[in-house]
Structures are given as C-alpha cells and as structure tokens.
N, C-alpha and C positions, 0 to 999 in steps of 0.2 A: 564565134569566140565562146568559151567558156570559160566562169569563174568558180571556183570551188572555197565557200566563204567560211570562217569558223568564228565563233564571238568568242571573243579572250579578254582576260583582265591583262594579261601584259604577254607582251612577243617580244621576239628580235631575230635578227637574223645575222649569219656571220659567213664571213669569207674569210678564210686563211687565218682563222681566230680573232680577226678583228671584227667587233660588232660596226656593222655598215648602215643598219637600221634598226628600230626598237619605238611601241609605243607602249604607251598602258594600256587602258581601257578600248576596244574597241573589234576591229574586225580583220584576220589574217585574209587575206586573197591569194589564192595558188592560180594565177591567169595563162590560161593554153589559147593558144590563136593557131586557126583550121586554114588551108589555101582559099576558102571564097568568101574568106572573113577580108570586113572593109573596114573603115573610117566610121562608118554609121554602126558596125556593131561593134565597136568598142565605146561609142558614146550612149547608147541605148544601154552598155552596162556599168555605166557609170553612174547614168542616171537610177537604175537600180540599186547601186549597193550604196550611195548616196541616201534615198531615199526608203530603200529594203524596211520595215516595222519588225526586227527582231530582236530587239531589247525592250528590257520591263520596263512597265508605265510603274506607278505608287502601288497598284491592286497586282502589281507581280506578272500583270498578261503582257505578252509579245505586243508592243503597240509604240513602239518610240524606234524612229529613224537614228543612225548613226547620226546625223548631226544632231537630233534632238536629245540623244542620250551625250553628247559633249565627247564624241568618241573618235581613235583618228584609224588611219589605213595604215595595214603595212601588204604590199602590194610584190609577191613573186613569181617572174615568169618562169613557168615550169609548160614545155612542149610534151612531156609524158601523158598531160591530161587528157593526149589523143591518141593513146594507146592505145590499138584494134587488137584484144585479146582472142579472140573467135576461134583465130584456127592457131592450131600449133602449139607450141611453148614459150615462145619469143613473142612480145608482142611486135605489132607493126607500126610503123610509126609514120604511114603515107600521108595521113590527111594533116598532120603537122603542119604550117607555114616551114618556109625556109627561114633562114637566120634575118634575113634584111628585112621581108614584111613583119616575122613577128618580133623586131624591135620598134619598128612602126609604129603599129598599131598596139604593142604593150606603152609605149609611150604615148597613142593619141588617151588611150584608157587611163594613163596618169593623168594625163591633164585637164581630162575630163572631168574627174576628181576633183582635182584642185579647184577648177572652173565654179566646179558647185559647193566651194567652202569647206572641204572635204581636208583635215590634216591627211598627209600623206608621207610617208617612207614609203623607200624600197632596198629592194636585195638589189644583185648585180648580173644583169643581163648576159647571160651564157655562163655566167661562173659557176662553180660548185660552191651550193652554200649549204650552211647548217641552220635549219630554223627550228628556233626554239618559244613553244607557246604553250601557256595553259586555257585551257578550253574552256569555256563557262557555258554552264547548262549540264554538257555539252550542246552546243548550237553547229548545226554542219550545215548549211544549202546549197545547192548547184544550180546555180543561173546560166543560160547559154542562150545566146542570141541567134541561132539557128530554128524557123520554122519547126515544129512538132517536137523539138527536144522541149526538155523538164525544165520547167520554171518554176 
C-alpha cells in the first residue's frame, strides 16, 4: 500500500458539490492499494500516520504525532498512486488492486485509524471527487508498506 500524506490547516473533499468530508487541522491521505497489499499492510500504515512526528513541538521542530498535535484524517482512495509511468505516454495501471480488494483494504486502513484514536473523514470510494487543501509547511511524505520502497 501506499499513502501520499500532506499536513494542512483545513481540507475537504467533495462529490458532485457536496462536501462529503472536511477537517481542519491535520493530515490529507491520498491511499493507493497494490495486488499483493494485505490486511497487515494497511494496519502497518495506520499505525504510521497515527503516529508519523510531523507537526511542530513549541521550538517549531517536526516532533509531535497527529494525535499529539489534536489533529484529524481526511483519508482518499486514489488507485492512480500506482501509475507505471516508465514506458510510453499512458501511464499503466497493472499493479493497481482491483475494485473489491482496494475497498478492503482502503477500509481495513480506515479503521485502523480509528482504532488508534485517530479522527477520521473520507471521500467516496470510486467516485470522482474534488479535494480541496491548504498545505502547511508545505509537508508531503510517502509512506508505503512494500519492502525497499520510501519510507
């Protein structure tokens, strides 16, 4: 699995104009799920952006967890994060999950969330949404639960 995180002062996210989801303070999740992504790697990354240290302490350093800064999730599944751009013009989109496992496992990753005290929104699974966030920092990470990718 991967998740592509951004620290904002406020998001939301919207379907068909209506706002579906929206926090303040806290952390956007763009979450892509791969075919040999399980159950265990969507709780490995919950346990991560639960606990992730990238909001400021009092001295301004990256040193406070999303729950320690009082901050909540807004959590969208997006399968483009496994775009194979390499060849061609098109990206490819093989290593994608199919629609059934990555609502699974986009939902074992919500509730993993939740699990750890974690506010939580989300957008809408296979929908077309509009999200909208201001970035603070800017803060971007890429977390992925696959052996030798970027953590």
């Amino acid at each position: 699995m991967r998740v592509v995180l951004q620290r904002v002062t406020e998001a939301r996210v919207e379907v068909g104009g209506e706002v579906v989801g929206s926090i303040g303070r806290g952390l956007v999740a763009l979450v892509g799920v791969a075919k040999p992504d399980t159950p265990a790697d969507a709780d490995y990354l919950a346990g991560k952006v639960a606990g992730l240290r990238i909001f400021p302490d009092a001295a301004g350093k990256m040193n406070r967890s999303l729950l320690e800064a009082g901050g909540a999730l807004l959590a969208v599944s997006q399968f483009t994060l496994y775009g194979d751009c390499r060849k061609g013009r098109r990206p490819s989109f093989d290593m994608a999950a199919g629609p059934e496992q990555a609502r699974a496992l986009y939902e074992c990753f919500l509730d993993g969330c939740r699990a750890r005290n974690v506010p939580v929104e989300s957008g809408v699974f296979q929908a077309t949404m509009a999200v909208h966030l201001v970035n603070d920092g800017p803060v971007t990470i890429i977390c992925d639960s696959a052996p030798g990718a970027p953590q």
